[in-house]
C-alpha positions as CSV (number, residue, x, y, z in Angstrom):
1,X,-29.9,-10.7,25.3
2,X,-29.3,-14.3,25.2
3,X,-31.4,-16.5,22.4
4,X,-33.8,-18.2,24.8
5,X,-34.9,-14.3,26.1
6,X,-35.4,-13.3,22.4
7,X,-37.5,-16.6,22.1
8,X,-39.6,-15.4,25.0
9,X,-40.4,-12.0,23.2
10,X,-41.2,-13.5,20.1
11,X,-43.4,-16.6,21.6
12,X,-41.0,-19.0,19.3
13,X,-39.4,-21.8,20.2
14,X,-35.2,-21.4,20.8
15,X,-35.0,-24.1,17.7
16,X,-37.0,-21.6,15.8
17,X,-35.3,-18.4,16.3
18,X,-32.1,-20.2,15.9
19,X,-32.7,-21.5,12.1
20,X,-34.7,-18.1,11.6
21,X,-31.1,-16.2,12.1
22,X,-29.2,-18.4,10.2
23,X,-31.4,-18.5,6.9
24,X,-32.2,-21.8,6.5
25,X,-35.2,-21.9,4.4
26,X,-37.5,-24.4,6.5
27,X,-38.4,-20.8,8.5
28,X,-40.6,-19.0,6.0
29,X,-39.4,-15.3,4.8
30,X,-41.8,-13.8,7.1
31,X,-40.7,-14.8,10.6
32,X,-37.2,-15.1,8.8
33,X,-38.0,-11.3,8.9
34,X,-39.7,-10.7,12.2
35,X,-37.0,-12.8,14.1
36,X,-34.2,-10.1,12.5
37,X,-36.1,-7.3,12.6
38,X,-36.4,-8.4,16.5
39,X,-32.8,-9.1,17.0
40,X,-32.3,-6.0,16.0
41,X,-34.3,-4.1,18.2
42,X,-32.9,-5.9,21.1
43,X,-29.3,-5.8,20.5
44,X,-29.1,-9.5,19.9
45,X,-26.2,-11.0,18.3
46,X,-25.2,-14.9,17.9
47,X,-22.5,-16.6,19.0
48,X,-20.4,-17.7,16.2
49,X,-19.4,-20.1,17.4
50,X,-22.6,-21.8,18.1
51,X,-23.3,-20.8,14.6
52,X,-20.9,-22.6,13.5
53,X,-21.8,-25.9,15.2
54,X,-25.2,-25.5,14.0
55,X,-24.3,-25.1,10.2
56,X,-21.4,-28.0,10.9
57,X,-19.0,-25.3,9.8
58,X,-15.3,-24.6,10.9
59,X,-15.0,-21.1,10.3
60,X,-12.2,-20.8,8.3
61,X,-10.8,-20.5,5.2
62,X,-7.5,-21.9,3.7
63,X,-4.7,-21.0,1.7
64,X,-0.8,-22.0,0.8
65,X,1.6,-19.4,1.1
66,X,4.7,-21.8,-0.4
67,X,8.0,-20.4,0.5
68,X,9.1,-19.4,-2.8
69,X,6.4,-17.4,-3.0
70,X,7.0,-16.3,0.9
71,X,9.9,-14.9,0.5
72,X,8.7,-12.5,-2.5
73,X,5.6,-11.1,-0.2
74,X,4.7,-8.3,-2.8
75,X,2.0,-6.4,-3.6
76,X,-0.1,-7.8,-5.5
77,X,-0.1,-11.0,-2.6
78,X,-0.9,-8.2,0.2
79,X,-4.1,-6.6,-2.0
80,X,-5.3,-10.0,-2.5
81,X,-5.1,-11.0,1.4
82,X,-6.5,-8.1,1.7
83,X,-9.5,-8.8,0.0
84,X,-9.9,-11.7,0.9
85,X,-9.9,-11.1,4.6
86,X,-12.4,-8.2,4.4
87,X,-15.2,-10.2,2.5
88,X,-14.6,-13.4,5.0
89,X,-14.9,-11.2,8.1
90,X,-18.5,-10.1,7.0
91,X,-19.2,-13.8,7.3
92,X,-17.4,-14.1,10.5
93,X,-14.9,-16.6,9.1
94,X,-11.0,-16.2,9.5
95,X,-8.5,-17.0,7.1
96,X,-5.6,-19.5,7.7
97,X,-2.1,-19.5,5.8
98,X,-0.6,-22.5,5.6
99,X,3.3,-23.1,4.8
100,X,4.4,-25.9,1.8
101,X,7.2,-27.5,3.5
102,X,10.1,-27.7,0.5
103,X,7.5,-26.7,-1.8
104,X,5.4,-29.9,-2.2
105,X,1.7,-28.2,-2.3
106,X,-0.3,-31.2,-2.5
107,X,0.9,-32.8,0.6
108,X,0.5,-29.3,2.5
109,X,-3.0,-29.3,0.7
110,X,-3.4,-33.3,1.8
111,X,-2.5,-31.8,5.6
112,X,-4.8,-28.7,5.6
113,X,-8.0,-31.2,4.6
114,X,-7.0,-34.0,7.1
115,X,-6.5,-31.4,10.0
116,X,-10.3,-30.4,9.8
117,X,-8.7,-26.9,10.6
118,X,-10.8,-25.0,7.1
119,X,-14.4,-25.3,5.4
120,X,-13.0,-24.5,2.1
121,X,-9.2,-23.8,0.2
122,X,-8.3,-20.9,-2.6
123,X,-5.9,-21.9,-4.9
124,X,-3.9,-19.5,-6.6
125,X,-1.4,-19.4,-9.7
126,X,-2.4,-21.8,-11.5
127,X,-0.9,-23.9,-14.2
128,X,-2.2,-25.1,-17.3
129,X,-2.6,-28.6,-15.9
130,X,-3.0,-27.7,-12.2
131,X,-2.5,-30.8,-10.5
132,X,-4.0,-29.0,-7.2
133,X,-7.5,-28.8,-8.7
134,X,-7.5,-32.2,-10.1
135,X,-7.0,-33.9,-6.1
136,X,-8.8,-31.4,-4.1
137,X,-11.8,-32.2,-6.5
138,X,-11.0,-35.9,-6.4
139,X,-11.1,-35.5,-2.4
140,X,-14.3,-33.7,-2.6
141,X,-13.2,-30.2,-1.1
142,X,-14.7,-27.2,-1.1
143,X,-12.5,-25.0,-3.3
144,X,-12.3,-21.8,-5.4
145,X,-9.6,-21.5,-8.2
146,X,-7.9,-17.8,-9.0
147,X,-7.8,-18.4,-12.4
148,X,-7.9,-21.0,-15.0
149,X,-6.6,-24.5,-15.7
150,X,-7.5,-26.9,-18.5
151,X,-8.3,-29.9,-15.6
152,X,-11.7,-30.7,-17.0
153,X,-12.9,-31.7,-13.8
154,X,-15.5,-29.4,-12.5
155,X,-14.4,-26.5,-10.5
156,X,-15.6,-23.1,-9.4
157,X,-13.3,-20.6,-10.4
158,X,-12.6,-16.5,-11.3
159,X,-10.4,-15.0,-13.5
160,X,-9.5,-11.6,-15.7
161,X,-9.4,-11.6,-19.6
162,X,-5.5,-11.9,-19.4
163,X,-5.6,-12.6,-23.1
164,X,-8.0,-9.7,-24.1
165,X,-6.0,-7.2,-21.8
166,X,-2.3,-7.9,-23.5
167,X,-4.6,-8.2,-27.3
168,X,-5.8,-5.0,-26.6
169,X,-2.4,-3.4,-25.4
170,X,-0.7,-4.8,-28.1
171,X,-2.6,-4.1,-30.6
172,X,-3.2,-0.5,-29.6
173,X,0.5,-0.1,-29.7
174,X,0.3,-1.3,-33.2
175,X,-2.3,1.6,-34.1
176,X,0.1,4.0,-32.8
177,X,2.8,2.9,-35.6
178,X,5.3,0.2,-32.9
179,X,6.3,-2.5,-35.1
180,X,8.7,-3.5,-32.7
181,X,6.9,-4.7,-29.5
182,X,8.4,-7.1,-26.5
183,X,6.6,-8.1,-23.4
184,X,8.1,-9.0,-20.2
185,X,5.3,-10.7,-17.8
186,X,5.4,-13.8,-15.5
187,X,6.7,-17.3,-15.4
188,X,5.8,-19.7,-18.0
189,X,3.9,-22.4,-17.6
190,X,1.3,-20.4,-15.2
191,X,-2.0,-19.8,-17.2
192,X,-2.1,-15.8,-16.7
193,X,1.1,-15.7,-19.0
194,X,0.3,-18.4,-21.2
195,X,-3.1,-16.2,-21.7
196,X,-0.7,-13.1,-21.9
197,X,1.6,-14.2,-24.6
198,X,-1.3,-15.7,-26.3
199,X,-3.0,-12.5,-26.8
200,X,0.1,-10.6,-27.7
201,X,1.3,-13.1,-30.4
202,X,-2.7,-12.7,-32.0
203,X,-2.6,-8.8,-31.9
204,X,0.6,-9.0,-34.2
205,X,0.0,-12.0,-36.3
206,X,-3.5,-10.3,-37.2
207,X,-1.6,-7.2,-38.5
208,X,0.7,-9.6,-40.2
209,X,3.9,-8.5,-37.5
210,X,6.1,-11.3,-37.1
211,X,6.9,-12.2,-33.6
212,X,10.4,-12.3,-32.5
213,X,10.8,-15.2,-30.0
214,X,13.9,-12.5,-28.4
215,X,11.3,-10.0,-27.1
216,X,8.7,-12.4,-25.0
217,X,10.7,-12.6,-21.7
218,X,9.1,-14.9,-18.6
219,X,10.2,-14.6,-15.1
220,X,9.7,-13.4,-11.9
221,X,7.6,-9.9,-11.3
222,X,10.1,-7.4,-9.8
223,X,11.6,-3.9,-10.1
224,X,14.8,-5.7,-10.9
225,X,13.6,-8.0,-13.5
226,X,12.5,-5.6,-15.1
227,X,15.4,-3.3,-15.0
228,X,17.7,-6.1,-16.5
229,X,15.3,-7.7,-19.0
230,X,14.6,-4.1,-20.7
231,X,18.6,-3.3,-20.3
232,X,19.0,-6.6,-22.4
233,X,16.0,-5.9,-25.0
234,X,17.2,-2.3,-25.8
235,X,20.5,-3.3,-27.0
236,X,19.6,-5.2,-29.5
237,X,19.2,-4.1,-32.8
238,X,16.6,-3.3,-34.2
239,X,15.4,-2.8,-30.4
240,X,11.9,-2.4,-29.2
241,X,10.2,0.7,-29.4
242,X,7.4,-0.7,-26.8
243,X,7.2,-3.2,-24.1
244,X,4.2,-4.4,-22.2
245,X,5.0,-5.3,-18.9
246,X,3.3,-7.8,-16.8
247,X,3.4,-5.9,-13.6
248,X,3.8,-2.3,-12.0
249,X,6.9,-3.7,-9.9
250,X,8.5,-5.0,-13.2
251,X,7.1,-1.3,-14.8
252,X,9.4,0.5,-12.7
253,X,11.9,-1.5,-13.6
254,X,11.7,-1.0,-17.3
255,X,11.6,2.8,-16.9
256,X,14.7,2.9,-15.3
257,X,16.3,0.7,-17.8
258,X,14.5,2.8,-20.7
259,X,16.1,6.1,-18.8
260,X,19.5,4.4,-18.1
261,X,19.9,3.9,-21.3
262,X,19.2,7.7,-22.7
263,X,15.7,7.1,-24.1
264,X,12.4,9.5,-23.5
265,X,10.0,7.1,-21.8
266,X,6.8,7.5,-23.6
267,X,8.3,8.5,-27.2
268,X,11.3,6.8,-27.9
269,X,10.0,4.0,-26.2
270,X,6.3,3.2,-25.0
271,X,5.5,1.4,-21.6
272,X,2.0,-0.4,-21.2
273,X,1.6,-2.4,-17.6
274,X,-1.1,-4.7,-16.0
275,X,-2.0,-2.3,-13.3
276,X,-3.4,-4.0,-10.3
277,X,-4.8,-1.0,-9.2
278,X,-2.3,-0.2,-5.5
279,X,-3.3,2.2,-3.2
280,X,0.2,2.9,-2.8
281,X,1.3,3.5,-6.4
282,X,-0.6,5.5,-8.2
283,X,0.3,5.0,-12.4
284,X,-1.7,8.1,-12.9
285,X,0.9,9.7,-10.4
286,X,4.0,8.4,-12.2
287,X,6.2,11.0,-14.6
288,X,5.1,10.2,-17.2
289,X,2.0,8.8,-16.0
290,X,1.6,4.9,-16.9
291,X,-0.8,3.5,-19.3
292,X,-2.2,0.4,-17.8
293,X,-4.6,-2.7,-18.5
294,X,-6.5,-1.8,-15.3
295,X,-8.1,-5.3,-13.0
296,X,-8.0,-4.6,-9.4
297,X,-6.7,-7.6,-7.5
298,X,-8.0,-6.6,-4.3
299,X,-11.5,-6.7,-5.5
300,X,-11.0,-10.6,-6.9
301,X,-9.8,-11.3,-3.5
302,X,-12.7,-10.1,-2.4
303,X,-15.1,-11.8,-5.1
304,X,-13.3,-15.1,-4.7
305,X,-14.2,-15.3,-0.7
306,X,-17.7,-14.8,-1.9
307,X,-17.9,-17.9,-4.3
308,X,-16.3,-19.8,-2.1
309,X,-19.6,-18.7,0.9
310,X,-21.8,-20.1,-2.5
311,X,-19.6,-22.8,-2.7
312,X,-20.2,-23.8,1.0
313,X,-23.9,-23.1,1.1
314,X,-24.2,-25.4,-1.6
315,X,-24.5,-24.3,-4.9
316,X,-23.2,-26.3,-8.3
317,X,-19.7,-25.5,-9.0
318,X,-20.7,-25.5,-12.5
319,X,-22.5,-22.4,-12.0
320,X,-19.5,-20.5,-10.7
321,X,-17.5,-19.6,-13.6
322,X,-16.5,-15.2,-13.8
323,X,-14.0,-14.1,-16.5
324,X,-13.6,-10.0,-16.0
325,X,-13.1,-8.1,-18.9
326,X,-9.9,-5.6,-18.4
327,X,-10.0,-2.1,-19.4
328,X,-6.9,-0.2,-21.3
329,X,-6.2,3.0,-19.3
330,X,-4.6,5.6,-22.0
331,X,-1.7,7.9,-20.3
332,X,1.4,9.3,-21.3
333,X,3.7,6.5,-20.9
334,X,2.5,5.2,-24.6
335,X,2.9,7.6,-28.0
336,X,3.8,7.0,-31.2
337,X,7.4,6.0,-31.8
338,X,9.5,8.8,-32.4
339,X,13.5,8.7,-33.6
340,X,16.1,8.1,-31.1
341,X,17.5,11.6,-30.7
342,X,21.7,10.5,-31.2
């Protein structure tokens, strides 16, 4: 059925029908209704692309996908596509990579805006003084921040409690008798692992636990990372007896390190990661079985594209601030320390 036949049926003009479908608010709720309710009935279904040129819309969504971060396509980049993709599709929009050519993101932001090609950007991995939000909201473009930045421009923007989650983990592994606790998580200078180390250093200055500058460890998030970091941090002297790690990938890491090196993962020494919740690895499926600060990544992928529809629809970016609280999943990776059997 074509929109001038469903017109006919209802005795509305195309003009009508047409703003009806697309919400606008001119069309009062009850023939917003009847008009859907009609479409329904008779299998009608818009073209989106005439949708889109009614609404002045694109139909798209960008992001930068700069090559360092390319060439380390993980896990936790996949689950968040994959969010992010699934929420746009239910709003018929698509979502558009975009390559940094020799990493310089705010001319490849400059290029995505002045090609009219998106509606909107996400940002993601953000630094304390991200210079990306402070020009996109200079240039007046639709964005959506993953995570936090201390621009006090107004922005719309989601993030986890990354402070709370490494507090908690910390401090839990305090209450379990560790008094010798490292953390291995992401680069410095990136707000998640400022937030991270900020937490940690509170849970043990609060139980008077002074922090040794040897055991905080920033870099990249990989098996191998964390195979060589933990190698490094367990032959020290006193060494840790617990490590919270910033990442599954980097967990697997540090429990071949902690087995390399003769120790009984989960007594001898503890393991707490930031689970991003993988279909694909399971921590409750790991031997032992990994205590985590559980946040699914997928699902703020899928949040994000939301706020970024609100953004686009209008509403005050002032209004679109969510900080998710992170829960601490107790398994068997995390005990009370227990003598090195020599």
């Amino acid at each position: 059925m074509k929109l001038k036949e469903l017109a006919e049926q209802l005795g509305l003009s195309q003009t009508t029908v047409s703003r009806a479908l697309n919400g606008y608010p001119e069309v009062n709720k009850a023939t917003r209704e009847r008009v859907s309710q009609a479409a329904q009935k008779y299998g009608y279904s818009a073209n989106a692309n005439a949708r889109r040129l009614a609404i002045g819309r694109i139909g798209a969504i960008g992001i930068l996908m700069p090559r360092d971060r390319s060439e380390r396509f993980g896990p936790h980049t996949s689950e968040f596509f994959s969010g992010l993709a699934e929420q746009l599709s239910q709003h018929e929009m698509d979502l558009l990579m975009s390559p940094s050519i020799n990493n310089d993101e705010l001319a490849a932001y400059r290029r995505l805006i002045s090609s009219k090609r998106v509606d909107g950007i996400i940002i993601t991995g953000p630094t304390l003084m991200d210079e990306r939000v402070a020009m996109l909201t200079e240039a007046k473009f639709p964005f959506v921040l993953h995570g936090r930045t201390n621009i006090a421009a107004p922005h719309a923007w989601l993030d986890i409690d990354n402070a709370g989650a490494f507090r908690q983990a910390a401090s839990h592994l305090i209450d379990l008798g560790h008094r010798h606790i490292a953390m291995i998580d992401g680069l410095k200078g990136h707000t998640f692992s400022e937030h991270r180390e900020m937490g940690y250093r509170e849970a043990l200055v609060e139980r008077g636990i002074a922090v040794d500058p040897r055991f905080i460890v920033h870099e990249r998030f990989s098996d191998e990372t964390g195979f060589h970091e933990a190698q490094r941090l367990l032959s020290y002297t006193p060494h840790p007896t617990a490590i919270l790690a910033g990442s599954m990938m980097t967990a697997l890491g540090i429990f071949r390190a902690i087995r390399s090196k003769g120790y009984e993962l989960g007594k001898e020494v503890s393991v707490i990661a930031h689970d991003d919740v993988f279909p694909y690895l399971n921590a409750s499926n790991m031997v032992p079985a990994m205590t985590t600060t559980r946040s699914s990544i997928r699902s703020a992928g899928s949040r994000i594209a939301e706020l970024l529809v609100r953004v686009l629809d209008g509403e005050p970016v002032e209004n679109i601030h969510e900080i998710w609280p992170v829960e601490l999943i107790l398994r068997q990776s995390s005990g009370p320390p227990v003598a090195p059997r020599r």
